[in-house]
N, C-alpha and C positions, 0 to 999 in steps of 0.2 A: 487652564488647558488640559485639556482627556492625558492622561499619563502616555497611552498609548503613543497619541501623536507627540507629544515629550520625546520618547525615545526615538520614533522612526524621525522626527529632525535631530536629532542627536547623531543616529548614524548617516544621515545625511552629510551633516557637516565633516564627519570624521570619515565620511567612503568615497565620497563625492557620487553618492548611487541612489538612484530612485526605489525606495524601497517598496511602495505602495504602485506604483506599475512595473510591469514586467514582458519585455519584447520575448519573440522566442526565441533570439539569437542570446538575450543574456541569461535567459533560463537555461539555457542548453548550456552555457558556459557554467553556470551555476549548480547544474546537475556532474557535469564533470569533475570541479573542482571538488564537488561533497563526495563523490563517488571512491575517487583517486585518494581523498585524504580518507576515504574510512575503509578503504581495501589496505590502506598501508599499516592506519592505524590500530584496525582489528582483526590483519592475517595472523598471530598468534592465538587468538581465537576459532580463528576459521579453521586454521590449524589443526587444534586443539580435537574442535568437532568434528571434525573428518576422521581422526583418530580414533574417536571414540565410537563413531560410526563402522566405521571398519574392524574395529580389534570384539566389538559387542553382540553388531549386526549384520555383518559383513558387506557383498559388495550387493547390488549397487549401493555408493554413499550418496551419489545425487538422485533426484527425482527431475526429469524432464517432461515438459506438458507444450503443445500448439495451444497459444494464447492471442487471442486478435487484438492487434495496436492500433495506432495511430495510420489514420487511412482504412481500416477494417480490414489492414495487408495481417495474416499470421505469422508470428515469429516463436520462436520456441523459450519458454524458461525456464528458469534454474532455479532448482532450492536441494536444502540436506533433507534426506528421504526422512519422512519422521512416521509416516506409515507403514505395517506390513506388506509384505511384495506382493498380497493376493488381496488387496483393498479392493481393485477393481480389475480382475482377471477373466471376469466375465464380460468384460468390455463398454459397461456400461457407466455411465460418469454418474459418480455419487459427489452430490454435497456433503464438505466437513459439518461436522457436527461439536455441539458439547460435549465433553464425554465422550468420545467418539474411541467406542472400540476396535478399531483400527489402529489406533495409535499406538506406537511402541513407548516400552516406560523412557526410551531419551528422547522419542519422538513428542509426550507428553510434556515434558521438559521444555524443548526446543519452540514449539506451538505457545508455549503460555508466554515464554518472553520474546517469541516473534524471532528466534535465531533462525529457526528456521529458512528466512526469505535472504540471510545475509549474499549467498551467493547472487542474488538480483543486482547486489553492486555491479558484478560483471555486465548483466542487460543495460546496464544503467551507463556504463564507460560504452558500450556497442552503440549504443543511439535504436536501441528498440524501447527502454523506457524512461521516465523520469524518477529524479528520487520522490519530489510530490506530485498525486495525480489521481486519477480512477484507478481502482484498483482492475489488472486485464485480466477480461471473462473468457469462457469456452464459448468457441459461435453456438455448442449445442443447449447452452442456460442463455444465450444473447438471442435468440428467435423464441425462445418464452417470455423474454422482457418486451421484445418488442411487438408481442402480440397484445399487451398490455398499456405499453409506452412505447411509441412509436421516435419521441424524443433522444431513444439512449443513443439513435447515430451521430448526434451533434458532440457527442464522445471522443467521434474520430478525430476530431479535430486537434487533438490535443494527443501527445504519449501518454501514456498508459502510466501508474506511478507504483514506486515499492512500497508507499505509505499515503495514507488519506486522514480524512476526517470518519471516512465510514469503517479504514481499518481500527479506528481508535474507537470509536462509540455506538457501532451499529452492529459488534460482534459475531459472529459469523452466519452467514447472509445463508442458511438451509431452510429460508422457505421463499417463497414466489414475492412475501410481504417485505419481506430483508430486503432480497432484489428490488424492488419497487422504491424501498424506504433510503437504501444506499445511492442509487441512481439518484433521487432527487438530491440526497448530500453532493455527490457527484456533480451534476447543474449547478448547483450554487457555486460551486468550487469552480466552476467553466465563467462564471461569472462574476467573480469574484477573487479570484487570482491573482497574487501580488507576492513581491518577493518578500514582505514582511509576516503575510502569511502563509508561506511556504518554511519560514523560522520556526514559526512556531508551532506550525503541525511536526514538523521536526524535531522542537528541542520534547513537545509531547511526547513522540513516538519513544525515542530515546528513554522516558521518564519510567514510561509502560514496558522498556524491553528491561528497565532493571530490576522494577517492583513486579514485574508479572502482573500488570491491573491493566484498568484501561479496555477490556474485552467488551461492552455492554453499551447502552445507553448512556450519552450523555447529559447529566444532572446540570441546574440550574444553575450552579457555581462553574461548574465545569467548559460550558458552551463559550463560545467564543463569538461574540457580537457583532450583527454585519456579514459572517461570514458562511461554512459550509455548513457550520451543525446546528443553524439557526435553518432548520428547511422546513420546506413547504408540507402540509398535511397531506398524506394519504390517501387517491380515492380509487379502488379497486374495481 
């Protein structure tokens, strides 16, 4: 028997829970329970960064952004400001980059192990997003995708997540190709969706927020079989 399915009967037996499908009522239960236990678990943290965003960089310590969810309604989110206050002052929306001279040195910090998005816990107790999901676009990058790919609205179907397969392996989406390339991880994820793999793009994320890795394509070893970062090729 595939190891795999070894374990997800194993916590079957031990949960009495369907691991390999997933209603949306116990995804949502699912999204809470993880959200509550890691606002509890790593307010000393959150803490922490707040402090240091404020004693270093001053105020604002959060950054807030209109991001379109589930339903293509917009909801606003949260993250610890890890850019300069004049990134986008001229009003025009820039994609993150590598390297991205914008970045302050805690903002550099915060971006490479992902601390950054911890405040999304809170989006994540609201019912604006999920802890696994599409990562949520600006509508002003979402009517370039879908000039391209008219598919990203089947999106809406689903909330919006604070971690994916495309935040883990498709590292940061600054060109129209990323977009293209993440949305299809996306799809398969809309198709594929299961609470055993919402674990494990989790216990990843977690993996990548301690080693700072995890930013890039995902390698042969790396992919996960069946599921998001097994996607479909490319056609521009």
């Amino acid at each position: 028997m595939n190891t795999n399915n070894s374990i997800i009967e194993r916590l079957k037996q031990l949960t009495h829970v369907d691991f390999e499908h997933f209603t949306s009522i116990e995804k949502r239960q699912f999204d809470v329970l993880c959200a509550g236990t890691g606002l509890i678990i790593l307010s000393p943290v959150i803490i922490l960064i707040g402090l240091l965003l404020l004693f270093f960089q001053k105020r604002p310590i959060f950054y807030v952004q209109e991001r379109i969810g589930k339903g293509g309604k917009p909801f606003i989110i949260y993250k610890f400001r890890s850019m300069k206050t004049t990134s986008e002052q001229d009003g025009l929306p820039r994609l993150a980059q590598t390297n991205d001279k914008r970045l302050t040195t805690i903002g550099r910090f915060l971006r490479k192990h992902h601390l950054d998005e911890l405040p999304q816990l809170w989006n994540v107790l609201k019912g604006d997003m999920s802890i696994v999901g599409p990562r949520p676009e600006r509508k002003f990058y979402i009517n370039q995708i879908l000039d391209y790919n008219p598919e990203y609205v089947k999106l809406y179907q689903i909330r919006p997540g604070l971690t994916s397969c495309a935040t883990l392996y498709n590292g940061y989406t600054d060109t129209i190709e990323k977009m293209l390339r993440r949305l299809d991880m996306d799809l398969d994820y809309l198709e594929n969706q299961s609470m055993w793999l919402d674990v494990r793009i989790i216990l990843a994320t977690v993996k990548a927020m301690i080693t700072g890795g995890n930013s890039g394509k995902a390698t042969q070893s790396q992919r996960m079989p069946g599921d998001c970062s097994a996607h479909r090729p490319l056609s521009l």
